[in-house]
C-alpha positions in Angstrom: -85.2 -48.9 -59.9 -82.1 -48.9 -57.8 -81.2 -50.8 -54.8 -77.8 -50.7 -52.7 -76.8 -54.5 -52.7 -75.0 -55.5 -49.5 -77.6 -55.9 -46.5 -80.5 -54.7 -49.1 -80.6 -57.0 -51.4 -78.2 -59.4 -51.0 -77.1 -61.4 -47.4 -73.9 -62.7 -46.2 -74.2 -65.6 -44.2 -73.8 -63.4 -40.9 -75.9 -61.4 -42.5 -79.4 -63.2 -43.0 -81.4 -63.2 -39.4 -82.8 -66.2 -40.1 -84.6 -66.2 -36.7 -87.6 -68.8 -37.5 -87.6 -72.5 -36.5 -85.3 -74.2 -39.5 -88.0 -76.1 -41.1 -89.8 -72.1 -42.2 -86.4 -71.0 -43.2 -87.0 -70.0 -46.9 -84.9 -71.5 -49.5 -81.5 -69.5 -50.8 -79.7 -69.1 -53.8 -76.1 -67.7 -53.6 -75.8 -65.4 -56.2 -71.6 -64.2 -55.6 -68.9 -66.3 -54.9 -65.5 -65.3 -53.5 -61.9 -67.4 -53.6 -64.4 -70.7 -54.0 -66.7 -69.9 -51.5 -70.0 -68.6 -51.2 -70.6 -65.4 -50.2 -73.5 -63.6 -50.6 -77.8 -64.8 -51.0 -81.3 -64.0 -51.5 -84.2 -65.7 -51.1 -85.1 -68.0 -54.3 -88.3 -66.2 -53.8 -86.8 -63.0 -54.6 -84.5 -63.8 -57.1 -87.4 -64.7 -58.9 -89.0 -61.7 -58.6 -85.8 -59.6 -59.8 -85.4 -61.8 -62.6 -89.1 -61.4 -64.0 -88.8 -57.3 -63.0 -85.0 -57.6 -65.4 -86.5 -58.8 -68.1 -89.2 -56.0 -68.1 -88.6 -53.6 -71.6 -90.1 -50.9 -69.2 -88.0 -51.5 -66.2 -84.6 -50.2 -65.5 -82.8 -52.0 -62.7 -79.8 -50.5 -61.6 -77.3 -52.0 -59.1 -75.7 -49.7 -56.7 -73.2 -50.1 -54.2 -70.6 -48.6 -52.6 -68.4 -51.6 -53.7 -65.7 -51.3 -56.3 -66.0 -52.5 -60.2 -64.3 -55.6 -59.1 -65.8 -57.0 -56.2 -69.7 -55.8 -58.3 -68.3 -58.0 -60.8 -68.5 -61.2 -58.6 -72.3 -61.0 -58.5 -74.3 -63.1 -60.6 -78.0 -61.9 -60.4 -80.5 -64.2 -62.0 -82.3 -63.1 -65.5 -80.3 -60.7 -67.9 -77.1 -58.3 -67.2 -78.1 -54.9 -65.9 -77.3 -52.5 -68.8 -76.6 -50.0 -66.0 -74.9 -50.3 -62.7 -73.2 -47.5 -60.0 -69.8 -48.5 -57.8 -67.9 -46.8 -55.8 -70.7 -45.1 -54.1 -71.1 -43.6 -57.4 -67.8 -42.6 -58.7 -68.2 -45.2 -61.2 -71.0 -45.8 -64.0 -70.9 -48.9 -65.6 -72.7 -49.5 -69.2 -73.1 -53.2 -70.5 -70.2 -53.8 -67.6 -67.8 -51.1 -69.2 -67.1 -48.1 -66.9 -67.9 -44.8 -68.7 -65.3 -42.6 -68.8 -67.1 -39.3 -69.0 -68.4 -40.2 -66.1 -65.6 -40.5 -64.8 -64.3 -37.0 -65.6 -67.3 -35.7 -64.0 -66.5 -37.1 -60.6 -63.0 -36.4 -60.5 -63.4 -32.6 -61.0 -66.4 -32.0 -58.1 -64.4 -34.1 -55.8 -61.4 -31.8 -56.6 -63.0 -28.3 -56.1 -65.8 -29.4 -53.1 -63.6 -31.7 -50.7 -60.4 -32.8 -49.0 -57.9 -34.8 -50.9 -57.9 -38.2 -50.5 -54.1 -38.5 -49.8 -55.1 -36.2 -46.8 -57.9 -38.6 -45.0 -56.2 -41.7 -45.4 -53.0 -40.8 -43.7 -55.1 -39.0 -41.0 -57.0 -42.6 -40.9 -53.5 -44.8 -40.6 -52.7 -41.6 -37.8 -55.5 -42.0 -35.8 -56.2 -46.1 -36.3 -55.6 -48.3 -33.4 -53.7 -51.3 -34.3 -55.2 -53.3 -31.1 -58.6 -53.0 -33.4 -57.7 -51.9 -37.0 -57.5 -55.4 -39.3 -57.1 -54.1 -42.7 -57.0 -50.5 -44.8 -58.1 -49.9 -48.0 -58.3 -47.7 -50.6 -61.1 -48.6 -53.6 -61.3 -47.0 -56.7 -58.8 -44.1 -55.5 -61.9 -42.6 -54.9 -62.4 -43.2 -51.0 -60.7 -45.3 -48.3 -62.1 -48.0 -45.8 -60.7 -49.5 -42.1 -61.3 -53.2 -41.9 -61.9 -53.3 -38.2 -62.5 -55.5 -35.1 -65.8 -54.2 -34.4 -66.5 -55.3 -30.9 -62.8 -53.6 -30.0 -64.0 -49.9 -32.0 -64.1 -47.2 -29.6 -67.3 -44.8 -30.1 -65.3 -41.5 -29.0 -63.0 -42.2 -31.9 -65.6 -43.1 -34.7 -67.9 -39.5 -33.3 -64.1 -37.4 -33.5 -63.4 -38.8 -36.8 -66.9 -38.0 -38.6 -66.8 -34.5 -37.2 -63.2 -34.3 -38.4 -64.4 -35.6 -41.8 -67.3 -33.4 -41.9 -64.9 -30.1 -42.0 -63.1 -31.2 -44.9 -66.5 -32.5 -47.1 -66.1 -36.3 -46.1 -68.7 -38.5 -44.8 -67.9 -41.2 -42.3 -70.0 -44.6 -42.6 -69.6 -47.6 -40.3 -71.0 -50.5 -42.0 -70.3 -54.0 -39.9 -67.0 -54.5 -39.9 -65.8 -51.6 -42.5 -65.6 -47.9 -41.5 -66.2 -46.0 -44.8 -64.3 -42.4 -45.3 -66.0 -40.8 -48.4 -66.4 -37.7 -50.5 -69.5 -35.5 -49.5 -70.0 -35.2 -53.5 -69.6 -38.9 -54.3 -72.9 -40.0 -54.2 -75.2 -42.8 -55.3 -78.2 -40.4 -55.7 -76.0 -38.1 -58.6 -75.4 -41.8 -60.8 -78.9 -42.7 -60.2 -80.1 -39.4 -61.6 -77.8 -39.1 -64.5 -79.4 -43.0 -65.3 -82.3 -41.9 -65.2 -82.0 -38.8 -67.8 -80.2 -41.2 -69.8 -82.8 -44.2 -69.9 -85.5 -41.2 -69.9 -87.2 -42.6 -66.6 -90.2 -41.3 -65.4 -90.4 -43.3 -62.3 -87.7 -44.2 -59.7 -87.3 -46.2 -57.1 -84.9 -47.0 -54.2 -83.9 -49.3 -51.5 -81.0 -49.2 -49.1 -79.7 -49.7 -45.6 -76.9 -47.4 -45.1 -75.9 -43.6 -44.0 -74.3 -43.9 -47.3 -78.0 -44.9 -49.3 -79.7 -42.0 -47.6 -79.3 -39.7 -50.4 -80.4 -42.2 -52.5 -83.3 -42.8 -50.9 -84.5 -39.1 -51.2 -83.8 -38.2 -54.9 -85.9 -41.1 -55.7 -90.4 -40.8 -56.1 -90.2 -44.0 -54.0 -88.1 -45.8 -51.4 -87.9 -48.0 -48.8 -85.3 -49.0 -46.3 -85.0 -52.7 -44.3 -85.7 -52.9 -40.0 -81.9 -53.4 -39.7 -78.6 -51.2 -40.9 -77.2 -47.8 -39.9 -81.1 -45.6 -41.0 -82.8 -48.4 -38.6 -80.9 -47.8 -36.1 -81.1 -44.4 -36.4 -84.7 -44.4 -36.9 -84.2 -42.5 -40.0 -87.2 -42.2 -42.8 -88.2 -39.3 -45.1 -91.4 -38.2 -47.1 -91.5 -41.1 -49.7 -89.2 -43.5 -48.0 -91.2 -46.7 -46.4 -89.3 -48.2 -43.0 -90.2 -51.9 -43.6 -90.8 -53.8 -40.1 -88.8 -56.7 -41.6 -85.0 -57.1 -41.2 -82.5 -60.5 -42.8 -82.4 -61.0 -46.0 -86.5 -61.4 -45.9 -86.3 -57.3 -46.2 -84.7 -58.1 -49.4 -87.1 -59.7 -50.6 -90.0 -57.3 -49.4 -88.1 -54.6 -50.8 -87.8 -56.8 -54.3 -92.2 -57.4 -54.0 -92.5 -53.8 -53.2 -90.3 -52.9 -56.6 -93.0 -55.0 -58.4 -96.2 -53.5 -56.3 -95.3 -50.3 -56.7 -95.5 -49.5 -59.8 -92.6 -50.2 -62.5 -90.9 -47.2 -64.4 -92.6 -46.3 -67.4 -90.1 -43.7 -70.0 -91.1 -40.5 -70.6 -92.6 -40.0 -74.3 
């Protein structure tokens, strides 16, 4: 079972669309905290949930984000440590919190021979970036780079020029609230999750997530589903085998956590 974590499973504050009267607001548990503050939630009713599916012999849960080791490393999921967990959009594969290096290797030859180097996007991003809108530039992992941007400011006409300049040189472009993702076709969160799952010998595999980034993700696994909000909702993107929920907030996470548990865990392969 792997879910994408930001705006799937776990809420910012922004992020929760607690739109019911106060009194029906369900009850939260912050599971990340950043410079002494909280940061990120679920619903107690869903940390629940995750924590009984963890501690499952038969169930594999596997975190995966697009974040880097570092900022993964601030969440605090209840019930036990997932063995297994993807970052960097799945340049990194962590084991018992350790990133494996072989791996690692892996990655860094397709992205050599299949796409653009990464020296090459960033400095067309810090070209092309407006500093009326641009807040912040990042590079995670040295794996991919990301614009912190004033979203309201962002025009469209330069996000649309800078995917299909991407595109030509095998990088995907991902807006994602206030971040603009730039990222290597070949990195993928679908390629970790498979290589999990041969590992762990899973039969069975699930998916949730609410970004461009997740939709490959979303169709390697049997089963997946995506929340009513993110960049596939408003896309009105879905798949054979991937369930649109109605629900949006940080309720979609946790739906998407009950519909882990409904169905049907992951049973091994003899």
């Amino acid at each position: 079972m792997a879910s994408d974590l930001d705006r799937t499973l776990i809420y910012s504050a922004a992020a929760l669309g607690l739109t019911m009267p106060d009194p029906r607001a369900p009850r939260l548990l912050c599971v990340e905290v950043h410079e002494s503050k909280p940061l990120s939630f679920m619903t107690e009713t869903a940390a629940a949930l995750l924590a009984e599916l963890a501690a499952d012999p038969e169930v594999v849960f596997v975190p995966t984000t697009t974040r880097t080791r570092k900022q993964y490393q601030r969440i605090r999921f209840p019930g036990p440590p997932a063995r297994y967990a993807i970052c960097a959009n799945g340049g990194q594969l962590l084991v018992d919190g350790e990133a494996d290096r072989d791996w690692r290797r892996l990655v860094a030859r397709r992205l050599e021979a299949e796409c653009a180097p990464l020296e090459d996007v960033r400095a067309h991003l810090l070209a092309t970036a407006d500093p009326a809108w641009l807040r912040k530039e990042r590079v995670a992992e040295d794996l991919f780079a990301y614009l912190v941007v004033e979203r309201a400011l962002l025009p469209e006409d330069w996000l649309k020029a800078l995917a299909e300049w991407a595109e030509a040189r095998g990088w995907t472009v991902s807006l994602q609230g206030r971040k603009v993702y730039a990222v290597p076709r070949p990195l993928t969160k679908s390629a970790a999750m498979r290589e999990v799952a041969r590992r762990t010998g899973a039969a069975t595999t699930l998916a949730a997530g609410d970004s461009l980034l997740d939709a490959d993700l979303l169709l390697a696994a049997d089963r997946a589903w995506r929340p009513g909000h993110g960049e596939l909702a408003d896309a009105a993107w879905t798949a054979p085998g991937v369930t649109a929920l109605g629900v949006a907030g940080v309720l979609a996470g946790e739906e998407i956590v009950r519909q882990f548990a409904r169905r049907g865990r992951p049973i091994r392969a003899d």
